[in-house]
C-alpha positions in Angstrom: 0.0 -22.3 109.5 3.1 -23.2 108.3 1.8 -24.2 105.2 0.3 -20.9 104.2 3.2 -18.9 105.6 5.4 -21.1 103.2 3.4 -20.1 100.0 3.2 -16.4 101.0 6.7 -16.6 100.6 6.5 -18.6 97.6 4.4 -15.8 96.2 6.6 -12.6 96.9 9.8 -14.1 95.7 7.8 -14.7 92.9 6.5 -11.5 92.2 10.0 -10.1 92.8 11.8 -12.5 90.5 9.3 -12.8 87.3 9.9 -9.3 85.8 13.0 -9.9 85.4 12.6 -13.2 84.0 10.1 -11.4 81.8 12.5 -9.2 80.6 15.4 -11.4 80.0 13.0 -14.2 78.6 11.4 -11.5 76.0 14.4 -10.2 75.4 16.4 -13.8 75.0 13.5 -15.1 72.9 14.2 -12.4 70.5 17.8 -12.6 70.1 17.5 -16.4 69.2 15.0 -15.7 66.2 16.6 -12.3 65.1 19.9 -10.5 65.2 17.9 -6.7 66.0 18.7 -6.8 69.9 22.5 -7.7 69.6 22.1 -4.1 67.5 20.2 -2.0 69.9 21.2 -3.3 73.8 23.9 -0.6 74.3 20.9 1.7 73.6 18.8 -0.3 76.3 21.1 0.0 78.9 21.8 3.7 77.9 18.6 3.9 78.7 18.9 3.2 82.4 21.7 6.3 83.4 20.5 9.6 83.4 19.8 12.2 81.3 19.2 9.7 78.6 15.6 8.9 78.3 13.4 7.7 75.6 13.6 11.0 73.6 17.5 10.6 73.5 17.9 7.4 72.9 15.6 6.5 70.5 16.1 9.6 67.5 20.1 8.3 68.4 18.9 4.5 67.4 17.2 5.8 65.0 19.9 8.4 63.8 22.3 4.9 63.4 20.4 2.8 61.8 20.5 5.2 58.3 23.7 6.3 59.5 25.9 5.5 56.7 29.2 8.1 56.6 33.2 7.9 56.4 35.0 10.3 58.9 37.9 11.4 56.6 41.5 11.3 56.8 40.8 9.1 60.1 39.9 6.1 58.0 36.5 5.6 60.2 33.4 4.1 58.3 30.2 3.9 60.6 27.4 1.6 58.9 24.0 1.6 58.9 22.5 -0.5 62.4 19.4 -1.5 60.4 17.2 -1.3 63.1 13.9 -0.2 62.2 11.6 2.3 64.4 9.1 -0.1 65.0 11.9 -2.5 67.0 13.8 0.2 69.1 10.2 1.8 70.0 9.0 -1.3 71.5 12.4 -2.0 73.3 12.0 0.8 75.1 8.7 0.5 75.9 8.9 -2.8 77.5 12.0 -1.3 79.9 8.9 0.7 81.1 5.9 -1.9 81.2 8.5 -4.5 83.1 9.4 -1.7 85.4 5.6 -0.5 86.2 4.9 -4.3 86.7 8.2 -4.6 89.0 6.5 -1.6 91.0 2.9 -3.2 91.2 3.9 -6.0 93.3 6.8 -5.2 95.3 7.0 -1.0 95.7 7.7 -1.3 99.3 10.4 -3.4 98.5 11.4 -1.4 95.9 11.8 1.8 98.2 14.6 -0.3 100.0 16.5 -0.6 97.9 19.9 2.0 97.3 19.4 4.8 95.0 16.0 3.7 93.4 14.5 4.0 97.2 15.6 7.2 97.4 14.7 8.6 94.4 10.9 7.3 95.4 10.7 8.9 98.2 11.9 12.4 96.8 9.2 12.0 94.6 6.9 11.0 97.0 7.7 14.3 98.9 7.3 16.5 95.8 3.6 14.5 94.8 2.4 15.5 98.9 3.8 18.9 98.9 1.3 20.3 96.6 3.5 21.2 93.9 2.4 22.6 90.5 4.9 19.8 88.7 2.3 17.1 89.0 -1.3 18.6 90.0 -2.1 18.3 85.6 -1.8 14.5 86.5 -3.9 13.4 89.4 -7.1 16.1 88.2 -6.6 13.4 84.9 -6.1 10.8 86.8 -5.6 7.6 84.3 -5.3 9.8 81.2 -2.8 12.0 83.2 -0.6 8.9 83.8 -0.8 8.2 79.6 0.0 11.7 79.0 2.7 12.4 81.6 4.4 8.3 80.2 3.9 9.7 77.2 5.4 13.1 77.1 9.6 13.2 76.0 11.2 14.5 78.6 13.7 12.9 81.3 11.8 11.7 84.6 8.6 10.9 82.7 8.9 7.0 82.4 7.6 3.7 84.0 9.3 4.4 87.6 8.1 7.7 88.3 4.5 6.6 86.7 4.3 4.0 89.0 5.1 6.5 92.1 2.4 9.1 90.7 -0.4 6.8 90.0 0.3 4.9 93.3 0.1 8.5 95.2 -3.0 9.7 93.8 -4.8 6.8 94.6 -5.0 5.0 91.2 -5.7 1.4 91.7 -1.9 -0.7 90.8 -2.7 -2.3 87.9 -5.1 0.9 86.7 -1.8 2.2 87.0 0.2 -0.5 85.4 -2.4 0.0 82.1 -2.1 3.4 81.4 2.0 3.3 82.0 2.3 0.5 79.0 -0.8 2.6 77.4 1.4 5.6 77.5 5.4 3.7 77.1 3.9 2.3 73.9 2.4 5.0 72.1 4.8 8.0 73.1 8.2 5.9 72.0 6.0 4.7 68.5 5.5 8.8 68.3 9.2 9.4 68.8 10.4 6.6 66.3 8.5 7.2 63.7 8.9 11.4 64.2 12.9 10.4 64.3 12.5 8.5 61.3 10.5 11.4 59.3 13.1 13.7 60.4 16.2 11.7 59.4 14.4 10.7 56.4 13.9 14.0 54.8 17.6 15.2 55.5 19.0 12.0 54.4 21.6 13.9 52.4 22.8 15.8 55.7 21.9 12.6 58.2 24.8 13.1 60.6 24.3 16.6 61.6 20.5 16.5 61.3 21.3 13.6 64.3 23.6 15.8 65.8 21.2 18.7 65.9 18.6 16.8 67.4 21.1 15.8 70.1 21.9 19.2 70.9 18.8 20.3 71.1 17.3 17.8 73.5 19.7 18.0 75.7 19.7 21.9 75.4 16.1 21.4 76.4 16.7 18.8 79.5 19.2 21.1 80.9 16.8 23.5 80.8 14.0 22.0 82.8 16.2 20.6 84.9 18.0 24.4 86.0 14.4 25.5 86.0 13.0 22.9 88.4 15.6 23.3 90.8 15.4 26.9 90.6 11.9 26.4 91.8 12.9 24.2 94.5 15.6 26.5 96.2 12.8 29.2 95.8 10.1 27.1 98.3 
């Protein structure tokens, strides 16, 4: 008895702890063979404070590695990062894929713990109260969970993924498939639409960037004053 209580334990402090060994292992490996991560980890950890989200955070990657411009009079030269779409896309999408796997094995856990727990259970709340904001995804079940990954807008990564798909039923690690299904192929979408974008206005790079700043988060603020306009209004 003792014996199998012993591994049990063996096995949840394992499935707690090798995420983020994952992560830092992937992520470590990396940065010994190439110097592309020491370029984009301030984006990463942007990444993890709201409102930035995948659609902020990678056009602004993106937007820095051409970036090539001399701020005048203030003796301010910003060079190009050199960080192609390809490498900030899959950055991102990992944050999400080690996050949904975080989620499959320990989301009780997970709900414990300050801030994030929270945050769970408001969503939790919103998914049971029959709200319009997430009925698309459970009628589409798996393909809803892509979709929803996929779609750029704040609130639409691998953590609230995990909570939707683990409401409506969806089986964890059907759940954990169609988040890295949908982390991978929405951030490649963004990059390479960044990328288009910045490469086409080359000659005005800086406020093309800028512009496409603005306008996101013109467009977050938006939602956001609309959603809790509809949630004063229940």
């Amino acid at each position: 008895m003792e014996i199998k209580i012993s591994k049990e334990l063996s096995l949840k402090i394992s499935k707690f702890f090798f995420p983020f060994i994952l992560g830092f292992g992937v992520y470590g490996i990396w940065g010994i063979f190439s110097d592309t991560i020491f370029k984009i980890w301030p984006f990463l950890i942007a990444y993890f404070f709201p409102p930035f989200g995948k659609e902020t955070i990678i056009p602004i990657a993106t937007g820095f590695s051409n970036l090539n411009i001399t701020v005048p009079f203030l003796n301010i030269h910003i060079s190009p990062l050199d960080i192609d779409p390809l490498s900030i896309a899959l950055s991102v999408a990992f944050i999400d894929i080690v996050v949904a796997l975080f989620l499959v094995w320990n989301y009780d856990l997970a709900k414990k713990i300050p801030l994030v727990g929270k945050f769970m259970i408001k969503i939790e709340k919103i998914g049971k109260s029959s709200s319009e904001k997430y009925r698309w995804i459970k009628a589409l079940r798996f393909f809803g969970i892509v979709l929803f990954v996929m779609v750029p807008f704040q609130g639409s990564g691998g953590l609230v993924g995990s909570i939707l798909g683990r409401l409506f039923g969806m089986k964890p690690w059907n759940t954990f498939l169609a988040i890295s299904c949908g982390a991978i192929i929405g951030c490649l979408l963004i990059a390479y639409f960044a990328s288009a974008i910045l490469f086409v206005f080359k000659d005005y790079l800086f406020i093309t960037l800028l512009t496409i700043i603005i306008i996101i988060v013109a467009i977050m603020i938006f939602v956001n004053l609309r959603n809790k306009k509809n949630n004063n209004g229940k």
